[in-house]
C-alpha positions as CSV (number, residue, x, y, z in Angstrom):
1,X,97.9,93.9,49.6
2,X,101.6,94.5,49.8
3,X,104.0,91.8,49.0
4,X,106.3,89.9,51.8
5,X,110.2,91.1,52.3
6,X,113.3,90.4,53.7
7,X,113.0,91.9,57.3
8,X,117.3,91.0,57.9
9,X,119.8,88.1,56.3
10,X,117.2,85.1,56.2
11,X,114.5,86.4,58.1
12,X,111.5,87.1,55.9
13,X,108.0,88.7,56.6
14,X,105.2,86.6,54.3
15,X,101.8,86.6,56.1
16,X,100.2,90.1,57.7
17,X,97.2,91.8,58.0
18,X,98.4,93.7,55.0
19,X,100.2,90.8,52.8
20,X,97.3,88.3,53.9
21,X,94.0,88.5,55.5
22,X,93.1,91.4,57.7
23,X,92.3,88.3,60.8
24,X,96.3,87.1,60.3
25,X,98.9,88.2,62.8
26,X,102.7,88.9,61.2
27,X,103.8,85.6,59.9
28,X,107.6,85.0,59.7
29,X,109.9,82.6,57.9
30,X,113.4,82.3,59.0
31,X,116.2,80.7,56.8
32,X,118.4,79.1,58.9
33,X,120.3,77.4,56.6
34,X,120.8,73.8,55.4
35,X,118.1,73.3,54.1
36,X,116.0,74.3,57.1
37,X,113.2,76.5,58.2
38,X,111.6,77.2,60.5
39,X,107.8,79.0,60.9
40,X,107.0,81.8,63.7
41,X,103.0,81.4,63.7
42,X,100.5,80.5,61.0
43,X,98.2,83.3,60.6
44,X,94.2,82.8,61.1
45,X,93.8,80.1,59.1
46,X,92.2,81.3,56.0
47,X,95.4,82.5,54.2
48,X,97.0,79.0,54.6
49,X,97.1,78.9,50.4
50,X,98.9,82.9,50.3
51,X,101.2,82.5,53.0
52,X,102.6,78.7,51.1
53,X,102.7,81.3,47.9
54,X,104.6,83.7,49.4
55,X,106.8,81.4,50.9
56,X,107.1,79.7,47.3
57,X,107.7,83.4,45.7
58,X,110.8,83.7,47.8
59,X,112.1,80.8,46.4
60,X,111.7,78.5,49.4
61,X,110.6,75.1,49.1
62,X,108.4,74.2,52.4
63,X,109.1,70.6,52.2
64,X,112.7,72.1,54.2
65,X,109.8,73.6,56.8
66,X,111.5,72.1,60.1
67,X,109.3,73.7,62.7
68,X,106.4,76.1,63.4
69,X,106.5,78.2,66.5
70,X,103.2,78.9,67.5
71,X,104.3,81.9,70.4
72,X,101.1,81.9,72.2
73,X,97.0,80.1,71.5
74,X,95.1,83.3,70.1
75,X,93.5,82.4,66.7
76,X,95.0,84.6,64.6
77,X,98.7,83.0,65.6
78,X,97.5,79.6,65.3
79,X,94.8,78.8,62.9
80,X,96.9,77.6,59.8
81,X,99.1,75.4,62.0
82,X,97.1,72.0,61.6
83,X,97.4,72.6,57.8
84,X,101.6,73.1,57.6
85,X,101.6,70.5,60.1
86,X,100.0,68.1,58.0
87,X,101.2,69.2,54.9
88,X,104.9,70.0,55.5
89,X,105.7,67.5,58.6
90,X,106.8,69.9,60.5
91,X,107.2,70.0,64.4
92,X,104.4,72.1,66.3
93,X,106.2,73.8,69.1
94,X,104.2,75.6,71.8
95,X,104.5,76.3,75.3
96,X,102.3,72.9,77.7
97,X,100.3,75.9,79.2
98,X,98.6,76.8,76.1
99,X,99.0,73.5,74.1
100,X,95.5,71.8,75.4
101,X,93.4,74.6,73.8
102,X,95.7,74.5,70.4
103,X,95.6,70.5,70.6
104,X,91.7,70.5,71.0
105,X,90.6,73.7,69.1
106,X,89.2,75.1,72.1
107,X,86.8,78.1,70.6
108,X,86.9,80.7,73.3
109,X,90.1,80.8,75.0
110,X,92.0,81.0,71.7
111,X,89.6,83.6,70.7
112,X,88.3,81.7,67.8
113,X,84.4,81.9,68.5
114,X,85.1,85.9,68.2
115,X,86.7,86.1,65.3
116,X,84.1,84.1,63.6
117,X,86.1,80.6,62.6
118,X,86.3,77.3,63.6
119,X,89.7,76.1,64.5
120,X,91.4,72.9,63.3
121,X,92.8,71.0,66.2
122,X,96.9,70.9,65.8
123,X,98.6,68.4,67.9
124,X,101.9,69.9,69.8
125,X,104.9,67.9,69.4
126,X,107.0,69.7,71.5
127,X,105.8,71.3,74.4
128,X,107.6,73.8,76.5
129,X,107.9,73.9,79.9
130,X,111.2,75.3,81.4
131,X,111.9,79.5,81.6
132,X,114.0,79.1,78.2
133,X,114.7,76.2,76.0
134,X,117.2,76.8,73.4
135,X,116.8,74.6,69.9
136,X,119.0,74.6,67.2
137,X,118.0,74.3,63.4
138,X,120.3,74.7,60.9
139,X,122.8,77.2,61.3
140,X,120.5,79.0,64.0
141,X,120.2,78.6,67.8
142,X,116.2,79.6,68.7
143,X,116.2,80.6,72.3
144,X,112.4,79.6,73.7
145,X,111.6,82.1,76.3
146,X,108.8,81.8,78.1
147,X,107.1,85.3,78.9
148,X,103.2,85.0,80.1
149,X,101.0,88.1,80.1
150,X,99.0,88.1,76.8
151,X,98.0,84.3,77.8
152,X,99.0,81.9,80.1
153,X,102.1,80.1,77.8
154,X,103.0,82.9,75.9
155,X,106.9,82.5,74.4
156,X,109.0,84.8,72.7
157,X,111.7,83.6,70.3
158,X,115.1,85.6,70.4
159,X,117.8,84.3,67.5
160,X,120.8,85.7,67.1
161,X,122.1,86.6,63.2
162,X,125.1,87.8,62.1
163,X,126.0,90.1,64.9
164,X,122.0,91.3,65.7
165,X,119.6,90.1,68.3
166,X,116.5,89.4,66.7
167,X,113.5,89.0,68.6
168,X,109.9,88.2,67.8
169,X,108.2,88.9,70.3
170,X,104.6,88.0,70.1
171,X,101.6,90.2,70.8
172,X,103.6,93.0,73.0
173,X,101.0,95.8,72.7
174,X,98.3,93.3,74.4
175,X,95.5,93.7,74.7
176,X,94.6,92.0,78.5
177,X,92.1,90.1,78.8
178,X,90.9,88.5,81.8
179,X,88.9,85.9,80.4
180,X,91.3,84.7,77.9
181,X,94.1,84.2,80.6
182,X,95.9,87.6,80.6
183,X,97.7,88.5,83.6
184,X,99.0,91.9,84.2
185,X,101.6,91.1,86.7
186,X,103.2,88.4,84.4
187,X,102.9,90.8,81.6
188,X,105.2,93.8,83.1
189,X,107.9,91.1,84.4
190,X,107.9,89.6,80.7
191,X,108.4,93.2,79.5
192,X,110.8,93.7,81.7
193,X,113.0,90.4,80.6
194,X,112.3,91.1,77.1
195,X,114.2,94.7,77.5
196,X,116.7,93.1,79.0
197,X,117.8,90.8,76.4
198,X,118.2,94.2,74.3
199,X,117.2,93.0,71.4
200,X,118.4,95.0,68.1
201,X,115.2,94.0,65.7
202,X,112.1,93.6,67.0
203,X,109.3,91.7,65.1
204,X,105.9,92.3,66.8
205,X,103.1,90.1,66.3
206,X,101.0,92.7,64.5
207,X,102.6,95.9,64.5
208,X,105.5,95.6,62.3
209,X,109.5,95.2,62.4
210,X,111.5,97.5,64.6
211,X,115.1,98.7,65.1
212,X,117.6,99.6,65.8
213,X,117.7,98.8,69.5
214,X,116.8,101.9,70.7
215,X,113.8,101.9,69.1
216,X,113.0,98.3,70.2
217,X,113.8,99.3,73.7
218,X,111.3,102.8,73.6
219,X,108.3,100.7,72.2
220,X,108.3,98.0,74.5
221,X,109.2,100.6,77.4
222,X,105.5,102.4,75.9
223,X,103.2,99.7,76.3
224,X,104.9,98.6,79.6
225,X,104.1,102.4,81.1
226,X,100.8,102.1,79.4
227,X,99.7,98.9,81.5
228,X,101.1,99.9,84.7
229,X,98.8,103.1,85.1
């Protein structure tokens, strides 16, 4: 397994299918100063214990864990988030179109029955509903967009550091599926908004960090010509 990084100034990579489990989507922890941080998913559950060990490795102490931005329902995003909740305090934050199946561990829709787990209901303190809600912690203004496609409340999360745009923006390759609430229309106008934010880092739910801008603008541009064949 490789060990978590710094992706750029306070913004740290510490869960993976390659740090973690094989199951976990990329995990990140953002610094934003004050004594505040802030979570961008949880992972698939089972690397709870790893991703707090990573987190402690970089020196952080979790009790200062503020939030945990769950970006859309799929298991492998969500399934620590009952744990850090519970642990750590922290405010769930999720979009109110996805939040029923995350609040009652819905097995299907979040994928959970198919990647062989149960998943521990997480209640949602703060549920999304407008196109973009912006919420500061720390030093750092989070900007909430909402971009369905993947599933029905699907959010990326664009911060601004230090002169960059950094963007994480969920599960951008896909896949589509129909019977867990995709919807390909809604995917190619999220692309579309996401290129226009022009984002200069990208970090994709599974696939890795990416920059600089031109590179984040070519990948997302790929997958949107791929799902509009």
């Amino acid at each position: 397994m490789n060990k978590p990084f710094e992706v750029y100034h306070g913004v740290y990579l510490i869960g993976s299918s390659s740090i973690t489990n094989s199951a976990d989507c990329s995990v990140y922890l953002v610094d934003c100063g004050k004594e505040e941080l802030v979570l961008v998913d949880s992972g698939a559950g089972t690397s709870y214990n790893l991703l707090v060990k990573n987190a402690e490795s970089l020196g952080f102490d979790l009790t200062n864990l503020k939030a945990l931005i769950l970006t859309h329902k799929h298991i492998d995003h969500i399934g620590a988030a009952a744990k850090f909740r519970s642990n750590y305090g922290c405010n769930v934050i999720a979009h109110e179109l996805d939040a029923k199946d995350i609040e009652e561990g819905e097995p299907f829709l979040t994928g959970a029955k198919s990647y062989g787990v149960t998943l521990e209901p997480c209640p949602v303190d703060i549920k999304l509903n407008q196109p973009e809600t912006r919420i500061t912690f720390g030093k750092l203004e989070f900007n909430l967009i909402w971009t369905p496609g993947h599933t029905p409340g699907g959010i990326s999360v664009v911060v601004d550091i230090k002169g960059k745009r950094v963007l994480f923006g969920q599960d951008i390759h896909g896949p589509l599926i129909p019977e867990w609430g995709a919807d390909l229309e809604q995917y190619r106008e999220s692309m579309k908004k996401l290129i226009n934010l022009k984002p200069d880092i990208l970090c994709e739910g599974h696939f890795g960090v990416y920059e600089p801008a031109d590179k984040v603008r070519k990948y997302i541009e790929g997958y949107l010509r791929q799902y509009s064949r």
